[in-house]
Each structure stands twice: as structure tokens, then as C-alpha cells.
PyMOL CGO cylinders between C-alpha atoms (Angstrom):
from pymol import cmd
from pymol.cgo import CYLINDER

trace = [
    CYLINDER, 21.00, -60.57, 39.15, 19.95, -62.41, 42.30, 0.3, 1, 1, 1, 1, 1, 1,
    CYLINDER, 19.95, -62.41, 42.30, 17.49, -60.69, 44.74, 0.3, 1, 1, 1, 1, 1, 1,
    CYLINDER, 17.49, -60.69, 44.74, 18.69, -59.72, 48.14, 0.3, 1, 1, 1, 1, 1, 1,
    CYLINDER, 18.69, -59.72, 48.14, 16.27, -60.27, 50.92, 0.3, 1, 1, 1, 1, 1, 1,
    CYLINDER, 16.27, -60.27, 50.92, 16.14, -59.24, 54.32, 0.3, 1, 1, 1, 1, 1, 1,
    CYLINDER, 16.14, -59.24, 54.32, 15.38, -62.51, 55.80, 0.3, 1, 1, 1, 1, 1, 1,
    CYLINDER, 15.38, -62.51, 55.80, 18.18, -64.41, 53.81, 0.3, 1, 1, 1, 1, 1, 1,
    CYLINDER, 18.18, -64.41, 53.81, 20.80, -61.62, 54.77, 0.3, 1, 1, 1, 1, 1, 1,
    CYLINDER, 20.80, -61.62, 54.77, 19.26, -61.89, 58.35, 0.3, 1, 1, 1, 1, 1, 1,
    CYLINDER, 19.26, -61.89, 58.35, 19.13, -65.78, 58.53, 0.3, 1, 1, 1, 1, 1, 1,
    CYLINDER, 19.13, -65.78, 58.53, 23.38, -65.96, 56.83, 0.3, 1, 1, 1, 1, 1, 1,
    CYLINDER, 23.38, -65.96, 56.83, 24.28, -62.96, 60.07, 0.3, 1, 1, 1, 1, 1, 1,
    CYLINDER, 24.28, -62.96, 60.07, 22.43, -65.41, 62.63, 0.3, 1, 1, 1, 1, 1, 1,
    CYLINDER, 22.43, -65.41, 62.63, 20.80, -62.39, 63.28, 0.3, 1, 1, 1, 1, 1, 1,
    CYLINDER, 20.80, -62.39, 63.28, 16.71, -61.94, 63.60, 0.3, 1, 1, 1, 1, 1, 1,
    CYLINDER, 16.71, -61.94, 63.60, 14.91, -60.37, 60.95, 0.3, 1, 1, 1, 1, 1, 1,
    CYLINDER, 14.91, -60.37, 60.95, 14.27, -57.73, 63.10, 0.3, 1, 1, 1, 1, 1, 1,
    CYLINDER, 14.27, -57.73, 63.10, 17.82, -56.32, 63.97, 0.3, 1, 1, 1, 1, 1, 1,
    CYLINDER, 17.82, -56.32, 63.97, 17.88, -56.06, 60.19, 0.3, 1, 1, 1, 1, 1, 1,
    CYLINDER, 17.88, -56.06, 60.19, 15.11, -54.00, 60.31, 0.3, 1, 1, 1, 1, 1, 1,
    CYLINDER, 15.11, -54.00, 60.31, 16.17, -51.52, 63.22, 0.3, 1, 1, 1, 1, 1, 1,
    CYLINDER, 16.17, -51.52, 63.22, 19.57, -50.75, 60.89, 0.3, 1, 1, 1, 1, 1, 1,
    CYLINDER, 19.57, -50.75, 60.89, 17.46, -50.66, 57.24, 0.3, 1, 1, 1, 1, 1, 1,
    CYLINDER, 17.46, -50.66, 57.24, 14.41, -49.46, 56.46, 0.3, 1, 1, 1, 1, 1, 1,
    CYLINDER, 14.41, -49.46, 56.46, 14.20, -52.03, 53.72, 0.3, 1, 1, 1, 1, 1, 1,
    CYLINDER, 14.20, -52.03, 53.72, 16.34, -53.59, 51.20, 0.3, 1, 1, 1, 1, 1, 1,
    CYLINDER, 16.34, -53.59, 51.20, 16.28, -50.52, 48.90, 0.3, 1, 1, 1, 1, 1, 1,
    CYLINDER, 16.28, -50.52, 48.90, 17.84, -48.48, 52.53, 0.3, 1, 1, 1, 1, 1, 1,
    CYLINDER, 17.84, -48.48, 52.53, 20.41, -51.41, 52.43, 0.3, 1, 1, 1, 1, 1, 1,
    CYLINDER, 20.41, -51.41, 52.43, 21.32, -50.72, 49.09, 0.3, 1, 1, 1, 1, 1, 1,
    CYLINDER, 21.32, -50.72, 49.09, 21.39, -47.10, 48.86, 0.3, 1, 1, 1, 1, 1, 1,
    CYLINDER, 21.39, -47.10, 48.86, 23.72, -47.60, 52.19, 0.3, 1, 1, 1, 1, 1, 1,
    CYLINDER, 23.72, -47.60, 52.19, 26.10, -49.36, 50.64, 0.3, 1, 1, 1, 1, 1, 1,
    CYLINDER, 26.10, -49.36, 50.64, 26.52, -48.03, 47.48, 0.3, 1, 1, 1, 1, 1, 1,
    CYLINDER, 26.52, -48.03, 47.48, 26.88, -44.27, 49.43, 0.3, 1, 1, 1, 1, 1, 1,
    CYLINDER, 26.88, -44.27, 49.43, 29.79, -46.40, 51.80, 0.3, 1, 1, 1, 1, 1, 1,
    CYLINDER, 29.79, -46.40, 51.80, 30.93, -47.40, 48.67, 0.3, 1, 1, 1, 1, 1, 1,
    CYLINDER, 30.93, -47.40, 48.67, 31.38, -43.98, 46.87, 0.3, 1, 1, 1, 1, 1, 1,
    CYLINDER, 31.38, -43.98, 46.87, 32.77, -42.87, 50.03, 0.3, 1, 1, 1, 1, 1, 1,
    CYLINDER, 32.77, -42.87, 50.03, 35.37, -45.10, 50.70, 0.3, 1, 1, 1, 1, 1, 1,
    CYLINDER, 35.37, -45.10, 50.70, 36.29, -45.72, 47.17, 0.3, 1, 1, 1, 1, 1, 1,
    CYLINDER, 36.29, -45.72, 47.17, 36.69, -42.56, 45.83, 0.3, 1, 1, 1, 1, 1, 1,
    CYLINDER, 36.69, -42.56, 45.83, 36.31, -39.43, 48.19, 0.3, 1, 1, 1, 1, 1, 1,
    CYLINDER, 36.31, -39.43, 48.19, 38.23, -40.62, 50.79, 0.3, 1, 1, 1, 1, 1, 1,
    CYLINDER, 38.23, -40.62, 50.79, 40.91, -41.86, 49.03, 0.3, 1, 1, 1, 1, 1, 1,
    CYLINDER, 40.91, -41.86, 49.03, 41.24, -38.18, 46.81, 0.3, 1, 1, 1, 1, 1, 1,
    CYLINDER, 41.24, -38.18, 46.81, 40.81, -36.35, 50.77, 0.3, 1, 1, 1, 1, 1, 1,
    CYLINDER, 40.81, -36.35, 50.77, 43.87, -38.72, 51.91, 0.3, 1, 1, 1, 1, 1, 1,
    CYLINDER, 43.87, -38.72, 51.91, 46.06, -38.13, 48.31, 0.3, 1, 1, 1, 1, 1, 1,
    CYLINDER, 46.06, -38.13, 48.31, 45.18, -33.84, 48.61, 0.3, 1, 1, 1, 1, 1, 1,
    CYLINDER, 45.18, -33.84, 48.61, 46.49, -33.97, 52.16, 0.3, 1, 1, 1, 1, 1, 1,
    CYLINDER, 46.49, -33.97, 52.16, 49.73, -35.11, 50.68, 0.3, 1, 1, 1, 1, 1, 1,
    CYLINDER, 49.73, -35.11, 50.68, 50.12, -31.96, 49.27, 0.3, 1, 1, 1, 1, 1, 1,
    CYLINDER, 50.12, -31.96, 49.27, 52.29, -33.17, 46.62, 0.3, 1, 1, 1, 1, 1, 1,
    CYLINDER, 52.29, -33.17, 46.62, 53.20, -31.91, 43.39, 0.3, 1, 1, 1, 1, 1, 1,
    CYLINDER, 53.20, -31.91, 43.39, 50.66, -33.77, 40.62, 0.3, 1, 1, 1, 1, 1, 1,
    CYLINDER, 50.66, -33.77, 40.62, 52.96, -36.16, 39.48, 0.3, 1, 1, 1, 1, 1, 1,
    CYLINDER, 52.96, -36.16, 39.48, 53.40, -37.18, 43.00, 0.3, 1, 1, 1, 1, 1, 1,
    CYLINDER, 53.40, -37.18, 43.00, 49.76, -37.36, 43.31, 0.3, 1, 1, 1, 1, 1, 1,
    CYLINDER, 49.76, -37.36, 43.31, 49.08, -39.56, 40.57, 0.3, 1, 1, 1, 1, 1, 1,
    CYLINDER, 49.08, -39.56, 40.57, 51.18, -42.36, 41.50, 0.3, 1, 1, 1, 1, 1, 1,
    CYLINDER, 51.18, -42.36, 41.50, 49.45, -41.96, 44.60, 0.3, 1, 1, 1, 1, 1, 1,
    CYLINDER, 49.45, -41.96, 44.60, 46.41, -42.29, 43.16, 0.3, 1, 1, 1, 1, 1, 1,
    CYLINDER, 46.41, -42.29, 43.16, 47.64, -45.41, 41.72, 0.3, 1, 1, 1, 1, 1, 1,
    CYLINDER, 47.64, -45.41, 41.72, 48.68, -47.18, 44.90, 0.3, 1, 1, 1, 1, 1, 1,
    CYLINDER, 48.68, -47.18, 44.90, 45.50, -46.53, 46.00, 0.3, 1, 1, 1, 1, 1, 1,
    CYLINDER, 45.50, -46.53, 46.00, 43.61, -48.01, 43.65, 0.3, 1, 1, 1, 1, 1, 1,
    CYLINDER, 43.61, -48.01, 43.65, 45.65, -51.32, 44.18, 0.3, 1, 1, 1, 1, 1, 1,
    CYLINDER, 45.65, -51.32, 44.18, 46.88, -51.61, 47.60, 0.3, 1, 1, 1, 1, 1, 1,
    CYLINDER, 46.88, -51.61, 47.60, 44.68, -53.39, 49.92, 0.3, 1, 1, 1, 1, 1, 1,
    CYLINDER, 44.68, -53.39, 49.92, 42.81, -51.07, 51.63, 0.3, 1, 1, 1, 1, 1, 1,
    CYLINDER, 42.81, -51.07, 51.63, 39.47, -52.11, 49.45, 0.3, 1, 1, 1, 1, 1, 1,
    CYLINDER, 39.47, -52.11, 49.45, 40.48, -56.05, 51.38, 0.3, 1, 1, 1, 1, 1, 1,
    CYLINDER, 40.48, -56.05, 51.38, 37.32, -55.75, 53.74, 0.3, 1, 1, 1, 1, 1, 1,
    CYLINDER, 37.32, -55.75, 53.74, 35.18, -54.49, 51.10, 0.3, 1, 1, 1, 1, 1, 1,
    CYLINDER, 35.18, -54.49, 51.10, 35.72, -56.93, 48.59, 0.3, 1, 1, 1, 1, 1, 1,
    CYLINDER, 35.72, -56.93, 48.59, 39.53, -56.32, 47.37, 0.3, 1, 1, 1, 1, 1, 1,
    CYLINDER, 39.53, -56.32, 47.37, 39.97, -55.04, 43.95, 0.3, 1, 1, 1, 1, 1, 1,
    CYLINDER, 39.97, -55.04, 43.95, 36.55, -56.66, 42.51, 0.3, 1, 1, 1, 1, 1, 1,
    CYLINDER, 36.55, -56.66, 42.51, 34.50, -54.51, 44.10, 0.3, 1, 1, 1, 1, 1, 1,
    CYLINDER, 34.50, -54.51, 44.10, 34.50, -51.90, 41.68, 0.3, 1, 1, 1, 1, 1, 1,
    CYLINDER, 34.50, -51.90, 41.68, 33.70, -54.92, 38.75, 0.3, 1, 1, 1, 1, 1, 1,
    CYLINDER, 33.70, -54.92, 38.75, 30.52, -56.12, 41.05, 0.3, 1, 1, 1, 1, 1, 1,
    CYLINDER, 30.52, -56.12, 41.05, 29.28, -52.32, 41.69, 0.3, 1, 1, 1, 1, 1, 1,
    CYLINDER, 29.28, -52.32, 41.69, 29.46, -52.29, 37.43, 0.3, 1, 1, 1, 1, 1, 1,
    CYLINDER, 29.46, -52.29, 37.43, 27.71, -55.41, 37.37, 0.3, 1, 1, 1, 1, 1, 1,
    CYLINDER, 27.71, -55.41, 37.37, 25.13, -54.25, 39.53, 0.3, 1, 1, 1, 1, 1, 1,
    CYLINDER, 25.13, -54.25, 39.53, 24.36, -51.02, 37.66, 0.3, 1, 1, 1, 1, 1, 1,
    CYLINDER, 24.36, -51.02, 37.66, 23.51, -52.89, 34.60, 0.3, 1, 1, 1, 1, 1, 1,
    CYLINDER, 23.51, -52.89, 34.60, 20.35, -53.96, 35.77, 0.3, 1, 1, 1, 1, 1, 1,
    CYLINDER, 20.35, -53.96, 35.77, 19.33, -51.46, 38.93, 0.3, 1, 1, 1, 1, 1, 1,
    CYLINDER, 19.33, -51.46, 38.93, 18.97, -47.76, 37.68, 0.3, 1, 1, 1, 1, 1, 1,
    CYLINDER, 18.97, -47.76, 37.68, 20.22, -46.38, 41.43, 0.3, 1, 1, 1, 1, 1, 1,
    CYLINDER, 20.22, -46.38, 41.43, 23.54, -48.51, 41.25, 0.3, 1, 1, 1, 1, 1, 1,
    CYLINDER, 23.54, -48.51, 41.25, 23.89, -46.89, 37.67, 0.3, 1, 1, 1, 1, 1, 1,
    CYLINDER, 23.89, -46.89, 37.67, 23.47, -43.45, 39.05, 0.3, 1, 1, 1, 1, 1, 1,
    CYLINDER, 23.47, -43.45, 39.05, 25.74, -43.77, 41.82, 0.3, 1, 1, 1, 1, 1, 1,
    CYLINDER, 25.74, -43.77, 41.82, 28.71, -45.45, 39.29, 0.3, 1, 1, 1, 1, 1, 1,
    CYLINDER, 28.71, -45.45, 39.29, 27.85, -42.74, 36.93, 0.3, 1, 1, 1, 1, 1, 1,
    CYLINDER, 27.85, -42.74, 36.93, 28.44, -39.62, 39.60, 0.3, 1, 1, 1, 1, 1, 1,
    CYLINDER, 28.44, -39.62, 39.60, 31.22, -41.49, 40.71, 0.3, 1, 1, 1, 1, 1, 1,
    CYLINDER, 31.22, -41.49, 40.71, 33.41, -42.33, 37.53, 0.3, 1, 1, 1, 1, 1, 1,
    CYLINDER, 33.41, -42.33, 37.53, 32.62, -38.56, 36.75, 0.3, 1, 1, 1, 1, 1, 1,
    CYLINDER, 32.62, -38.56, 36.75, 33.94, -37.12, 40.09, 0.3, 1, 1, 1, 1, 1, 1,
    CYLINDER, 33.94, -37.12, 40.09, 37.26, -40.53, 39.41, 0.3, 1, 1, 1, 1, 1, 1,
    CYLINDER, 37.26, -40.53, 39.41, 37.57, -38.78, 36.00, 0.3, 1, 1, 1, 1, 1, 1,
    CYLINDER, 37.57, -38.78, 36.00, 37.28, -35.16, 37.03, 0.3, 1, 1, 1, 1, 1, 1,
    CYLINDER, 37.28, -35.16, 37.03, 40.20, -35.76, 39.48, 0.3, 1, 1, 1, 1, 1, 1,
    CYLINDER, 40.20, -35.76, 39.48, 42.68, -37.48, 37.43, 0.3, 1, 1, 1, 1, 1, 1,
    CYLINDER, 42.68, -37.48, 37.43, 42.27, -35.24, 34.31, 0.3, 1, 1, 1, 1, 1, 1,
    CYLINDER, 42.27, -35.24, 34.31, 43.03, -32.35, 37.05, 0.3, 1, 1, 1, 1, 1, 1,
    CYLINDER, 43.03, -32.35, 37.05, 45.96, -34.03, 37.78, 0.3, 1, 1, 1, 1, 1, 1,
    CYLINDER, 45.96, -34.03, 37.78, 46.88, -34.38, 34.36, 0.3, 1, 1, 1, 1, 1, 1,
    CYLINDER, 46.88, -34.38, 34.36, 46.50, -31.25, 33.33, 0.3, 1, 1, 1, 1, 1, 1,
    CYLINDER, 46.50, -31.25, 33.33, 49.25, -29.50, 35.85, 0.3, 1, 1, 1, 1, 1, 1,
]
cmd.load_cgo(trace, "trace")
């Protein structure tokens, strides 16, 4: 696992080292950032935007579906997003966490669908 650093993220932005620092505390901050985007994006907004449908389960599922494939993940990676967030949490305990609470909340929803 390579090591992010605030200088190299900094220097590839053409941005100073120091308008890293007024968004992140640290690297940890940048981390825990986007792994929280992530579990937002990913999977709570996409169940909000599938429950305002309203639909019948069924309905909802397939929903579900195209959402998990269309391209709305395209700015954050496309569909390999969710294969780098597992690759992280192998070796960083927080990344593990976060992909833990999130497959539970992923599986919580669809076995709610299924089961109507």
C-alpha cells in the first residue's frame, strides 16, 4: 500500500502545501474525509434516491441495480472504486471499519427488499 503524503498530493494539484493544510488537518483528516464521501455517496444516497421512488420492492431492487452500475460513481472512480476502498481496508483498520458499517447497512437494505 503506498503512503499518501500531503506534499506529493499538494505538489500533483499545483497547489502549496499549505492550501492542503487549510482543507485537512492531516493525512489521516484526508482519509477519514473521503472514506465518509465515500459511504455517503455510495451507499446512503443512492438508498435516499431509490426510497423516494416509492416503488413496490421489486421495483426497488432493479433500481438498486442500475445504481450500482450506471455511471454516476464516473467522477469517483467508476465502478472500481468499491474494489480500491476493499483494497485499502486490508491494510488500514479505519478503511476496514468504514467497509464493514457499510456492507452491513448495503446488506441490511437489500435483504429488506428481499424479504417483501
Amino acid at each position: 500500500m503506498q503512503a499518501i503524503r500531503a506534499e506529493a498530493i499538494a505538489r500533483d494539484l499545483k497547489v502549496s502545501k499549505g492550501s492542503f493544510y487549510w482543507h485537512f488537518k492531516d493525512v489521516p483528516d484526508l482519509k477519514a474525509k473521503m472514506l465518509a464521501h465515500w459511504a455517503r455517496e455510495a451507499t446512503d444516497a443512492v438508498i435516499a434516491e431509490i426510497e423516494a421512488a416509492e416503488a413496490p420492492a421489486q421495483v426497488r431492487l432493479r433500481l438498486l441495480v442500475y445504481a450500482a452500475t450506471d455511471e454516476r460513481s464516473l467522477p469517483y472512480g467508476g465502478l472500481l472504486t468499491d474494489g480500491a476502498i476493499r483494497e485499502w481496508a486490508r491494510f488500514d483498520a479505519t478503511a476496514a471499519m468504514i467497509l464493514k458499517s457499510v456492507d452491513g447497512r448495503r446488506l441490511d437494505y437489500i435483504s429488506g427488499l428481499l424479504s417483501h
